[in-house]
MDTraj code that builds the backbone (N, CA, C; nanometers):
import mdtraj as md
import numpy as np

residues = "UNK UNK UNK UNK UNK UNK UNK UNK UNK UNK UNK UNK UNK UNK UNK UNK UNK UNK UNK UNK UNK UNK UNK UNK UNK UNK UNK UNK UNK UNK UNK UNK UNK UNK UNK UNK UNK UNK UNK UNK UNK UNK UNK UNK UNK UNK UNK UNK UNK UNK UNK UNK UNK UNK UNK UNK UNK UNK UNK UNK UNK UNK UNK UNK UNK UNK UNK UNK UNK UNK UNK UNK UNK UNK UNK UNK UNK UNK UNK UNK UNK UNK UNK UNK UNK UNK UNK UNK UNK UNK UNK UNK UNK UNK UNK UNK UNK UNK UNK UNK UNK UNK UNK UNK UNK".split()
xyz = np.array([
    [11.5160, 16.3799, 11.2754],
    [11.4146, 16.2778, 11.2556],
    [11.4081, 16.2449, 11.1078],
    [11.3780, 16.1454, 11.1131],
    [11.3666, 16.0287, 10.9371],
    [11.2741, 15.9783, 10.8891],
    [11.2257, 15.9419, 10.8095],
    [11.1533, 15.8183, 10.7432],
    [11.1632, 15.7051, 10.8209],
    [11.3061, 15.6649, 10.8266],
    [11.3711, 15.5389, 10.8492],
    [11.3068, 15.4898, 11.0134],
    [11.2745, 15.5912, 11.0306],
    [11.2402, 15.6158, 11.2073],
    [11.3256, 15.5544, 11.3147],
    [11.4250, 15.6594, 11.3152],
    [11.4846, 15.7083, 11.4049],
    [11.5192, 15.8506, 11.4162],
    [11.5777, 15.8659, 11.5412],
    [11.6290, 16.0309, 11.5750],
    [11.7994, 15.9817, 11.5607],
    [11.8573, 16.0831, 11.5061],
    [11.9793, 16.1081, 11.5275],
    [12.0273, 16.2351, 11.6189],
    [12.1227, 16.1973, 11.7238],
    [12.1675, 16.0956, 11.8006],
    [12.0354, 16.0493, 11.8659],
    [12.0365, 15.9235, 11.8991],
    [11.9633, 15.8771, 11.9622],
    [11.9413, 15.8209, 12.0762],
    [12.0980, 15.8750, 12.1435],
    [12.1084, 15.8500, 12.2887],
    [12.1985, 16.0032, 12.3467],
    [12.1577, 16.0263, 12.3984],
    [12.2105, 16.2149, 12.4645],
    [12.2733, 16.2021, 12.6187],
    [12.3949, 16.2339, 12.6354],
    [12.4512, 16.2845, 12.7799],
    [12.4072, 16.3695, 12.8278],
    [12.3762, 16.4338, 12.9934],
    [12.4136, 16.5445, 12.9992],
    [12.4075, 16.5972, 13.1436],
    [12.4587, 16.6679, 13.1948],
    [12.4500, 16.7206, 13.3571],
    [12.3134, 16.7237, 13.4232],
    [12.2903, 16.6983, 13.5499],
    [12.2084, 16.7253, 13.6073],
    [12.1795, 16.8710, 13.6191],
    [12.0897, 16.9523, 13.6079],
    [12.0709, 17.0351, 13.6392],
    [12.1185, 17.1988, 13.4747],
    [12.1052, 17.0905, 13.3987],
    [12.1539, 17.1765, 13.2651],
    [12.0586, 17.2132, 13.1752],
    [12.0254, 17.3247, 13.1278],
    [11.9127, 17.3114, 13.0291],
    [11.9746, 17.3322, 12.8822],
    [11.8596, 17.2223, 12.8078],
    [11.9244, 17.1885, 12.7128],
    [11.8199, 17.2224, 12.5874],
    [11.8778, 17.3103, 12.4456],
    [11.7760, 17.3130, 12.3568],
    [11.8103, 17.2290, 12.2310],
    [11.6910, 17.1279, 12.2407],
    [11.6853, 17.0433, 12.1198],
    [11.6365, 17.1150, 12.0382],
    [11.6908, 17.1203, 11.8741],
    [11.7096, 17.1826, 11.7813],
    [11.6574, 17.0346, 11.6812],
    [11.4981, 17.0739, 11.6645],
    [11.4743, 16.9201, 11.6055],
    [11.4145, 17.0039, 11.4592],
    [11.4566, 16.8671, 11.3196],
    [11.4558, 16.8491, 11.2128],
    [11.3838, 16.7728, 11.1348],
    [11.2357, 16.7990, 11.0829],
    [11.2136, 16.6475, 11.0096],
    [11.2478, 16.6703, 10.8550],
    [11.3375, 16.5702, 10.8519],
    [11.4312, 16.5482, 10.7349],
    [11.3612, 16.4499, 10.6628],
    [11.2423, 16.4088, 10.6880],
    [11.1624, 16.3065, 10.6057],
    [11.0455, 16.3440, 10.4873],
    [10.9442, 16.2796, 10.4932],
    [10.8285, 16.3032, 10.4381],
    [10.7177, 16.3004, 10.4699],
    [10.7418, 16.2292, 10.6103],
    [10.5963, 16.2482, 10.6615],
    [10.5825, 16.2987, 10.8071],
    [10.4701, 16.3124, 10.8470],
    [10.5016, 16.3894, 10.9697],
    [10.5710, 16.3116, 11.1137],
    [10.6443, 16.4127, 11.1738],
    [10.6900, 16.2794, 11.2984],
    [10.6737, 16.4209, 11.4268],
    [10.7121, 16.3829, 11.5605],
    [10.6998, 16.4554, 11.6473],
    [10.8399, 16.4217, 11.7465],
    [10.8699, 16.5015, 11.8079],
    [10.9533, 16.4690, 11.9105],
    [10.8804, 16.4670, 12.0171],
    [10.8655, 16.3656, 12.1682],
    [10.8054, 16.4043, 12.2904],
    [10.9137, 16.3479, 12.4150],
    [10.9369, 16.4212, 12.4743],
    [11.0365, 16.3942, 12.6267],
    [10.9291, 16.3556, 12.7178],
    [10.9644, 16.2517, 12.8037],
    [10.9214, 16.2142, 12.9015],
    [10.9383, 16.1036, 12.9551],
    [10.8840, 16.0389, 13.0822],
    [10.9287, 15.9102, 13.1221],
    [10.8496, 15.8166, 13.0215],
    [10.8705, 15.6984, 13.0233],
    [10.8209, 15.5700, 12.9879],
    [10.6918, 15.5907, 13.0039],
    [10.6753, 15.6194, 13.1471],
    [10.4896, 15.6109, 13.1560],
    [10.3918, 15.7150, 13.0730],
    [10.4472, 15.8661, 13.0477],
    [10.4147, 15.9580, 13.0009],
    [10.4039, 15.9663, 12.9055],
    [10.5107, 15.8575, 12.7960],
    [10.4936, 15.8448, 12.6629],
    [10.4105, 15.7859, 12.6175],
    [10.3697, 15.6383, 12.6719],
    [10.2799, 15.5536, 12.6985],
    [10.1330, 15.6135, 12.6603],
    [10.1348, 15.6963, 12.7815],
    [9.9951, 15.7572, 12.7811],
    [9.9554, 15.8463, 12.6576],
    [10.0509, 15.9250, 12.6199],
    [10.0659, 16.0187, 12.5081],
    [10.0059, 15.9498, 12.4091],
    [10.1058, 15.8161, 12.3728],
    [10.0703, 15.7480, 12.2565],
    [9.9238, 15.6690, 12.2468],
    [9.8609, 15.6560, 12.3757],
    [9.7296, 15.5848, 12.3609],
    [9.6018, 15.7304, 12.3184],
    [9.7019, 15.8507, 12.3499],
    [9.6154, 15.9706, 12.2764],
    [9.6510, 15.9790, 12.1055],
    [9.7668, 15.9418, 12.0748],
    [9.7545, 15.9919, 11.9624],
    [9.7761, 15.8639, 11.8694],
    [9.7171, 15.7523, 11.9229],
    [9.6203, 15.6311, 11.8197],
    [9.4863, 15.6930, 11.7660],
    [9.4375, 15.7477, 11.8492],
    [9.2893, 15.8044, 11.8771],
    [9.2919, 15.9429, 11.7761],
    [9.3883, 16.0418, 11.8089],
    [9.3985, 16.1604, 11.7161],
    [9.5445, 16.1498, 11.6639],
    [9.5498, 16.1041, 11.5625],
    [9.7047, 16.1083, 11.4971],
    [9.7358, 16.2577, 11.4751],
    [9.6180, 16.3372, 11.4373],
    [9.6634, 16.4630, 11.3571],
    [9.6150, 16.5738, 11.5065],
    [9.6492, 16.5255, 11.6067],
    [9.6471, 16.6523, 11.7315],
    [9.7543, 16.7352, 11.7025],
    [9.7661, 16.8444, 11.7546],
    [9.8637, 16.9768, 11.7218],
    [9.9124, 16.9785, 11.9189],
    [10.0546, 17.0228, 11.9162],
    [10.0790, 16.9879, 12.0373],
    [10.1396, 17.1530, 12.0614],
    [10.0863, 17.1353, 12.2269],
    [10.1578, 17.2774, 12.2714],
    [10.1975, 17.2797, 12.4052],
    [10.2402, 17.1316, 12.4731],
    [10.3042, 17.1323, 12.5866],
    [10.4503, 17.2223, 12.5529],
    [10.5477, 17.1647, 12.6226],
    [10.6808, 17.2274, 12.6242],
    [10.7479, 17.1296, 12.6174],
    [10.7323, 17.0408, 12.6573],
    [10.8179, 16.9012, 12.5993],
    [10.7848, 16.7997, 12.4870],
    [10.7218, 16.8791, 12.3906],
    [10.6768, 16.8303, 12.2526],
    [10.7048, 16.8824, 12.1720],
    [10.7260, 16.8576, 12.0109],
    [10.7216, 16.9533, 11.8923],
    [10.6427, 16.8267, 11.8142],
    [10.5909, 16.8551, 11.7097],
    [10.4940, 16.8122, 11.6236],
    [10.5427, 16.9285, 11.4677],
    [10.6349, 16.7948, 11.3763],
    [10.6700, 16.8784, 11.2369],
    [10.6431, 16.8026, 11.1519],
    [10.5837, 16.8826, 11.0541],
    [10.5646, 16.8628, 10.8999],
    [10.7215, 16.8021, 10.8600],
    [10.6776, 16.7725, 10.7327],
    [10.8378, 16.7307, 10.6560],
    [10.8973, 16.8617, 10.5979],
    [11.0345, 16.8654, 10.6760],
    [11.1323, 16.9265, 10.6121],
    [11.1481, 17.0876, 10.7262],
    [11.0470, 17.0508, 10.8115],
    [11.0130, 17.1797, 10.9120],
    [11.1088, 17.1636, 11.0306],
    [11.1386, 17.2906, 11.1074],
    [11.2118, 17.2273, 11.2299],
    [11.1483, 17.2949, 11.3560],
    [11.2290, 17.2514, 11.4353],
    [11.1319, 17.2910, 11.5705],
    [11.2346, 17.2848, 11.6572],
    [11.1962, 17.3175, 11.7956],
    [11.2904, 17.2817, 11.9449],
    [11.2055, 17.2986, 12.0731],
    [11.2527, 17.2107, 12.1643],
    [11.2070, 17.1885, 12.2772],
    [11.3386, 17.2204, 12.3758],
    [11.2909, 17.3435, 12.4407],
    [11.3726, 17.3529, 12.5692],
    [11.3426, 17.3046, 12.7202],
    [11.4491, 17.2474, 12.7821],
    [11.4175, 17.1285, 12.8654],
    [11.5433, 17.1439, 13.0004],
    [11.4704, 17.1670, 13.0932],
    [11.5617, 17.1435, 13.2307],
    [11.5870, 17.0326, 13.3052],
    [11.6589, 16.9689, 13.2616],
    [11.7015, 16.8236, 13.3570],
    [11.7584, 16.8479, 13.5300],
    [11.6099, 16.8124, 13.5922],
    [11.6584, 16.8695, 13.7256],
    [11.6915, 16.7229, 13.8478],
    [11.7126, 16.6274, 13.7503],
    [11.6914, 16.5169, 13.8207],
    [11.7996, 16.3845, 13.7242],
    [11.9078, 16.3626, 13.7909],
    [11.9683, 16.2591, 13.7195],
    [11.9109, 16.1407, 13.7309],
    [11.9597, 16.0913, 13.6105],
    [11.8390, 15.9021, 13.5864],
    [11.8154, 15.9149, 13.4419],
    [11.7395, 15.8803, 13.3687],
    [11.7291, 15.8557, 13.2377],
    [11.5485, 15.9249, 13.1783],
    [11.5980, 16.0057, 13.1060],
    [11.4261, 16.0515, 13.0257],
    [11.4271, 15.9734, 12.8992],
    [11.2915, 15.9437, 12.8562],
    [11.3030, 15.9361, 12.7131],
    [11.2572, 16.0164, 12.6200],
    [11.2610, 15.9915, 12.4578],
    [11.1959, 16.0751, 12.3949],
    [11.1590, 15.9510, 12.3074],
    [11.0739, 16.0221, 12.2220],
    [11.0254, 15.9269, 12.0782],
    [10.9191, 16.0351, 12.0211],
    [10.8630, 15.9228, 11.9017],
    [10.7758, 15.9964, 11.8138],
    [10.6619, 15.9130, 11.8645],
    [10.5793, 15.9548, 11.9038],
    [10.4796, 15.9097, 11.9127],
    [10.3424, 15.8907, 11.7805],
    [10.3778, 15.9246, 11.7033],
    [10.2854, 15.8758, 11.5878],
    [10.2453, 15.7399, 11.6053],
    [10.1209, 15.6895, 11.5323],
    [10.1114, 15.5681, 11.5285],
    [10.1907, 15.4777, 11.4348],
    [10.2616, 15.3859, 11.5221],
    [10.3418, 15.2865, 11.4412],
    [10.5241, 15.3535, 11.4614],
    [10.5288, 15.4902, 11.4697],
    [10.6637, 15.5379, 11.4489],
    [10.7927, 15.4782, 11.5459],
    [10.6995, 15.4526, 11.6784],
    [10.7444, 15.4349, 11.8055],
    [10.7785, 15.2600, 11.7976],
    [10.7077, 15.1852, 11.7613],
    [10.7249, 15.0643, 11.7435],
    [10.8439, 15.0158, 11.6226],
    [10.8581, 15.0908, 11.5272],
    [10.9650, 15.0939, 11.4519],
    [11.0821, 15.1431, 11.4834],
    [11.0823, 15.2068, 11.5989],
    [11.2132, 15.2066, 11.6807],
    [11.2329, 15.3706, 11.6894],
    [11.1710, 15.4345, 11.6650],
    [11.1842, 15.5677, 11.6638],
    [11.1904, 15.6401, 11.7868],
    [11.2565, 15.6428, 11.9127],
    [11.2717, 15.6757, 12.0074],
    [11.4395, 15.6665, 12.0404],
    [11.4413, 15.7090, 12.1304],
    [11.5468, 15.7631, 12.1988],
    [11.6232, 15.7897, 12.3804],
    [11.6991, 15.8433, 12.3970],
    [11.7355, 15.8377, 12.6040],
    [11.8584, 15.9374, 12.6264],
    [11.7867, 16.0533, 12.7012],
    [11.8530, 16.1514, 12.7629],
    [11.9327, 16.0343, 12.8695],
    [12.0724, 16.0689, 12.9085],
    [12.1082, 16.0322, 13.0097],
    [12.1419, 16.1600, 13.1102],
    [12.0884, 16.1214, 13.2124],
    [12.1185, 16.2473, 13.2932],
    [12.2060, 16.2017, 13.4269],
    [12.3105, 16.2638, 13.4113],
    [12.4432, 16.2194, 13.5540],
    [12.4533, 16.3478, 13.6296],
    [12.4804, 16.3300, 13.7366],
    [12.5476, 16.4200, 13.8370],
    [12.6419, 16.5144, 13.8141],
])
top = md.Topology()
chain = top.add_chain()
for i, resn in enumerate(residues, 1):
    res = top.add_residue(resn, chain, resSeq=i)
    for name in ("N", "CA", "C"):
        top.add_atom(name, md.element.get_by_symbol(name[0]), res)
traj = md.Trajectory(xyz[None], top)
């Protein structure tokens, strides 16, 4: 994760049924978050964290880092089709800061 807001890579392959540990980086300066989930889930996320920018997260498909901190989210893709991720900060997500597990058979 960046300033620039984006994730590198920002589009991911991977088997159905594989678990996978993201090994996330904020390489920036300000704070960003990683969150997995569908479209709708992010959605919702992000209408929480307009409201509390500075929430602390402790699902399992989130990390929330300071600059220069790293983190990881381990994640079982039990269903091929497409997840997403992004930062849900305010504004981060609209600047393009998101991302798409592809998940195949």
């Amino acid at each position: 994760m960046s300033d620039n807001m984006r994730f590198t890579p920002s589009e991911i392959k991977v088997k159905k049924g594989e678990t996978i540990r993201f090994a996330v980086k904020n390489a920036g300066q300000v704070k960003h978050e990683f969150s997995l989930g569908t479209k709708k889930e992010l959605a919702e996320h992000y209408e929480l964290m307009k409201k509390f920018p500075d929430m602390e997260h402790d699902e399992p498909n989130k990390v929330s880092l300071a600059p220069g901190k790293q983190g990881e989210v381990v994640w079982q893709f039990t269903k091929s089709g497409n997840v997403d991720f992004a930062c849900l900060h305010p504004g981060h997500y609209e600047a393009g800061m998101k991302g798409l597990v592809k998940v195949t058979r």
